[in-house]
C-alpha positions, 0 to 999 in steps of 0.5 A: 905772747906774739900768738897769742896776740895773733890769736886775739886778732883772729877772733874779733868781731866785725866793728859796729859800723861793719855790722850797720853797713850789712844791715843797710846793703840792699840786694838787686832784687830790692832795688828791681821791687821798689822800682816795680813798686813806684812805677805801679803807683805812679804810672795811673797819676801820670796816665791822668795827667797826660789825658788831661793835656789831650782830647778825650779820644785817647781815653778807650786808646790801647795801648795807652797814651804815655806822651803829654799832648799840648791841650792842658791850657784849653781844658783847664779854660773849659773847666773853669768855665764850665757851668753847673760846676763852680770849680773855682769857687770849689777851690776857695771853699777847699783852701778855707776849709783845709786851712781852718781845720788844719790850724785848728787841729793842730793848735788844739790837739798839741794844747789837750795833748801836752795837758794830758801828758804834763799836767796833773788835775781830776778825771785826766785818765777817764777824759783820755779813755773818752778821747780814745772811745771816739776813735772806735767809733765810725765816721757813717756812724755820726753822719745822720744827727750830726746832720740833724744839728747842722739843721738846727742850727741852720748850717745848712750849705754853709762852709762852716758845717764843713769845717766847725765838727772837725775843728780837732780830732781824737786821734790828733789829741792822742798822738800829741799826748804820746809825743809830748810825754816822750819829747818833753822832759818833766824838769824843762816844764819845772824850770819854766814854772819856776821862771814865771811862765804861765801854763799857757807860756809854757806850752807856747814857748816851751811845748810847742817848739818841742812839738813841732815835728808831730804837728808838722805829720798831724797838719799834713795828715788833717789837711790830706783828709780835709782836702780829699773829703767827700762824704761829708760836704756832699751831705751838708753843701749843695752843689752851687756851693760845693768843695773842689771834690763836689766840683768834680764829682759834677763832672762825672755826673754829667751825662756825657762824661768829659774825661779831660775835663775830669782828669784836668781837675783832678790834676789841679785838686792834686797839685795842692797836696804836692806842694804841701807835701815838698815844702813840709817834706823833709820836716815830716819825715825827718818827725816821723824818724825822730818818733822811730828813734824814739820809741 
């Protein structure tokens, strides 16, 4: 029996968390790849900035500059001030825009998408095939009559032609259907029902506290793309009335093109981005795990 016992013990397999922390060990070649990788991709982003607190002599300099210098303050007052270029007015029309969009994207994506995965009535499956279709379709595609309406409707070098035709997106629909019908049990929709809530109730007091992770990816995603939007707004605004984008696409239409002044804008229309990204962070990633896991 002792042997045997012996035996038993030589041939057991590596314990669960053996096998997890061979799966998790990164050899040196992985660390040395990201850090090559993360210093390509910062490396530009850091190069604007540190041109942005110089003259624009250092621009054609080689080897490059890679210390700050101490003129961020004096370009950013020259930006501002600069004229043709309305980048303060730039600023405000981006917050309004990115904002309404991303609120409106959010609000009425999570309401469809908890509709088409929960509730039951007529057409559902060929509404959802029609949502998709519109995904397949190029934005360019749309450009010309959307245009057209904006036109009609005299929209035209309003902000509200920037914001009213993206007020919710198919992919914003399809993805809130597919997290609500993993995330959201059919019984905890019933208990609600039975407890007297209204449908709208149950979705603002019950589905959308379950989808708060997905609307966290999808509110950072639309104000990403809002923010950095070009195509559009160059189309439908002018440029005394434009977008942060519009303001520095004047800078670099300019006939003598101010690096500094192109670079220190292209800073500060960074820097909203970043500090959407720090303080909804950990909450997006921590859905985009939570979806992992689940699927």
């Amino acid at each position: 029996m002792p042997g045997i016992r012996r035996r038993r013990s030589h041939g057991r397999r590596p314990d669960k968390a053996g096998r997890l922390r061979s799966l998790w060990d990164a050899s040196p070649l992985t660390y040395l790849t990201l850090v090559v990788a993360l210093a390509l991709s910062v490396f530009p982003i850091y190069w604007m900035i540190v041109v942005a607190t110089r003259t624009n002599d250092v621009v054609a300099d080689v080897p490059p500059p890679v210390l700050p210098g101490g003129r961020f303050g004096t370009n950013v007052h020259r930006l501002f001030s600069t004229q043709d270029v309305y980048f303060a007015k730039g600023l405000v029309n981006s917050f309004i825009a990115s904002g309404a969009v991303t609120i409106s994207t959010v609000f009425f994506a999570s309401l469809a998408g908890f509709a088409f995965a929960k509730l039951r009535f007529r057409g559902k499956n060929a509404l959802l095939l029609t949502i998709i279709a519109t995904m397949m379709i190029p934005v360019q595609m749309g450009i010309v009559p959307l245009y057209m309406i904006m036109v009609k409707l005299g929209w035209q070098n309003h902000l509200q032609a920037v914001i009213v035709p993206f007020l919710v997106t198919g992919f914003g629909v399809f993805m809130m259907r597919q997290y609500a019908d993993q995330a959201i049990p059919d019984e905890l929709i019933e208990a609600a029902r039975v407890d007297g809530c209204t449908t709208f109730g149950i979705y603002w007091r019950v589905v959308l506290p379950a989808l708060r992770p997905a609307a966290g990816v999808l509110g950072l995603f639309t104000f990403m793309q809002t923010w950095n939007e070009f195509m559009w707004p160059l189309a439908v605004l002018t440029p005394d009335n434009p977008t942060v984008q519009l303001s520095i696409n004047n800078l670099a239409n300019a006939y003598f093109k101010d690096y500094t002044l192109m670079f220190a804008g292209t800073t500060i229309a960074v820097l909203p981005l970043l500090i959407v990204f720090i303080v909804f962070g950990r909450q997006i990633i921590g859905g985009i795990m939570e979806g992992a896991i689940k699927a």
